[in-house]
N, C-alpha and C positions, 0 to 999 in steps of 0.2 A: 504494500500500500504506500501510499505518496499525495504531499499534499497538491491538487488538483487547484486550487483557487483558495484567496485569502482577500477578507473584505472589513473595512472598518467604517463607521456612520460617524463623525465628528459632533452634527447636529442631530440627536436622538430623532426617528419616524421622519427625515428628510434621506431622499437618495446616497448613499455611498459613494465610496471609491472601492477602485480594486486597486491591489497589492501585488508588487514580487515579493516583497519580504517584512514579516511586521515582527515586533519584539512582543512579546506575550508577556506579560507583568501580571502582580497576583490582582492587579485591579481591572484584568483585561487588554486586549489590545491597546496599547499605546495610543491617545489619541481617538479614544473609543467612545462616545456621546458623552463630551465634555460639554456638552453646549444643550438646553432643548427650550423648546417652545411651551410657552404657561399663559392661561388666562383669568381671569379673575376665580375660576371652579378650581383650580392647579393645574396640571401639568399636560397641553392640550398633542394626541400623536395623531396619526395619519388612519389610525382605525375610524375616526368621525372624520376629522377633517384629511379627505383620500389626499387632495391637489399640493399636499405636504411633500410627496413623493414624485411631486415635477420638477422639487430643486434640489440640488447637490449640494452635500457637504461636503468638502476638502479641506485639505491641510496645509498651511502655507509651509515655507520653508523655516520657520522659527517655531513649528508646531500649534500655530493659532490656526483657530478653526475658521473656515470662510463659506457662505451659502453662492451659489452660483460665482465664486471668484470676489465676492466681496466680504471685508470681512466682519466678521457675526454682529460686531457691535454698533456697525455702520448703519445712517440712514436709510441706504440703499437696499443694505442685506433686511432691514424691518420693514423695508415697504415690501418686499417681496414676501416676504413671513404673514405679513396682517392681509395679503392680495389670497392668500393662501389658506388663511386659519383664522381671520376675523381681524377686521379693524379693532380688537381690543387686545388683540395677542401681542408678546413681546416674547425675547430672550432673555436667556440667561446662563450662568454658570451650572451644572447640573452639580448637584450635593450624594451622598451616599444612598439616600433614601431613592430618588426619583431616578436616578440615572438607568439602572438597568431595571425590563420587567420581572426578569426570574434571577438568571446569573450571569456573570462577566462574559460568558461567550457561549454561541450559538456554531452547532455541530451539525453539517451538512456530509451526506456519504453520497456516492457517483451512483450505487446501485438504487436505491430512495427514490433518486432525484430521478431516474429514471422508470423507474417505476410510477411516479408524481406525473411526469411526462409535460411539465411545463417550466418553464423556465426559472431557472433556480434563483435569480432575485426576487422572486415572491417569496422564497422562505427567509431570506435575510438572513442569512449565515455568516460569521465570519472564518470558518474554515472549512471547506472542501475536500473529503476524503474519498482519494481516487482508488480504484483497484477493491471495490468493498462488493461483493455478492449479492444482489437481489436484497431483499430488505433484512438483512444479517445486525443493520445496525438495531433493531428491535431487540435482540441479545446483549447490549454493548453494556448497559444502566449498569454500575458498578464498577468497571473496568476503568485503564488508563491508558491514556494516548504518548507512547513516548516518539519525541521529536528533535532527534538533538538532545540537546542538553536538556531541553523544555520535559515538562509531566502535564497533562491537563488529564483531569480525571471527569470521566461523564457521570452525571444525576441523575439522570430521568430523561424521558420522553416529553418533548416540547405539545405542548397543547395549542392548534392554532386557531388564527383569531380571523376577521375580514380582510386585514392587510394584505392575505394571501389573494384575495380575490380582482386585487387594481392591478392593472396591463402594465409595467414597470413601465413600457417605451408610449402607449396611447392614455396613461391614466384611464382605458375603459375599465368599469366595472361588473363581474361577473359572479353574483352567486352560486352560480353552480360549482366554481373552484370549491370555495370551503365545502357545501354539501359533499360533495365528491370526497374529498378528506377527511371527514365522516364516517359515511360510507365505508371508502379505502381500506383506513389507516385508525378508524377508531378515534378522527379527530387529532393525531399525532401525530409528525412527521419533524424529523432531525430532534437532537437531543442538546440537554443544556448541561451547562460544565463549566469549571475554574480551572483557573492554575495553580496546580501545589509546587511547580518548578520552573522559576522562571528561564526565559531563553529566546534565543533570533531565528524565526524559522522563516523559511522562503517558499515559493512554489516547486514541485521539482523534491521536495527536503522527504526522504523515507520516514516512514510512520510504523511504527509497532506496537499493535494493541494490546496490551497485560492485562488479563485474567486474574483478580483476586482471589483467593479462597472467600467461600461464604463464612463468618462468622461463626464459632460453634456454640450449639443454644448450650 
């Protein structure tokens, strides 16, 4: 197995980038939804407001987060944000509580995603795991991903939400995605996970999944 594709969101529920190489830290990708969108209820993402997901997050070259090439804190970057998710929305720093839904990073396999049969930025993954068998990652929950130097250890099975259901490239929206995933998958598709070992991994980088023993009652 080998990592296949590596993706980080700078502005939490705003379009990504992809990656050759990101450093995996125990707080997640480097550069990881440092930044999100809140309105007066809290913390507003692209499950209600989809057109979230027409701008881009990146990263400049000093690690400041930018929306469309401008950066976060700008004029420019909130009129596209409020054009998106309400004249009353703004940004900000994301804090410990708000930043991630579940865990620091989002676990994508090549077999899943094919089996999914649509294109893998509707899961929102930040790593991609190529070489994996038909839906084998449903076995993974407890195991560990070794990468390098890196450890990321999987939790559980991701539970998905509507995000899946908007066109990454037309913003069209499609309910029959999530039904389908339902259906499918039980509602589950890729798995959530931490870093217990921090490290620099690249696309290309061999992956070896470790089998814990189970616990003896």
């Amino acid at each position: 197995m080998l990592i296949s594709g590596l993706w980080r969101y700078p502005v939490k529920s705003l379009a990504g980038e992809s990656l050759n190489e990101a450093l995996l830290t125990a707080t997640g990708i480097f550069g990881d939804r440092h930044v999100v969108v809140r309105g007066p209820e809290g913390v507003r993402t692209s499950r209600k407001h989809f057109h979230l997901l027409g701008l881009r997050g990146t990263l400049d070259t000093r690690g400041r987060a930018l929306v469309n090439g401008h950066r976060w804190f700008s004029a420019a970057a909130l009129a596209l944000v409020k054009q998106a998710a309400g004249d009353d929305a703004w940004m900000e720093m994301a804090d410990g509580e708000n930043r991630f839904d579940v865990m620091p990073l989002l676990v994508a396999t090549d077999g899943a995603v094919a089996e999914f049969g649509r294109d893998v930025r509707r899961l929102r993954p930040n790593l991609l795991i190529g070489g994996v068998a038909g839906m084998d990652e449903r076995t993974w929950a407890g195991a560990e991903l070794h990468i390098g130097e890196a450890i990321v250890r999987l939790d559980s099975l991701r539970g998905r939400c509507p995000m899946t259901t908007v066109d990454p490239d037309t913003l069209e929206r499609d309910p029959e995605v999530l039904k389908d995933i339902g259906r499918r998958f039980g509602g589950k598709l890729a798995l959530n996970a931490e870093i217990v070992r921090e490290g620099r991994v690249r696309v290309g980088h061999p992956v070896r999944l470790v089998r814990r023993p189970a616990a003896s009652q």
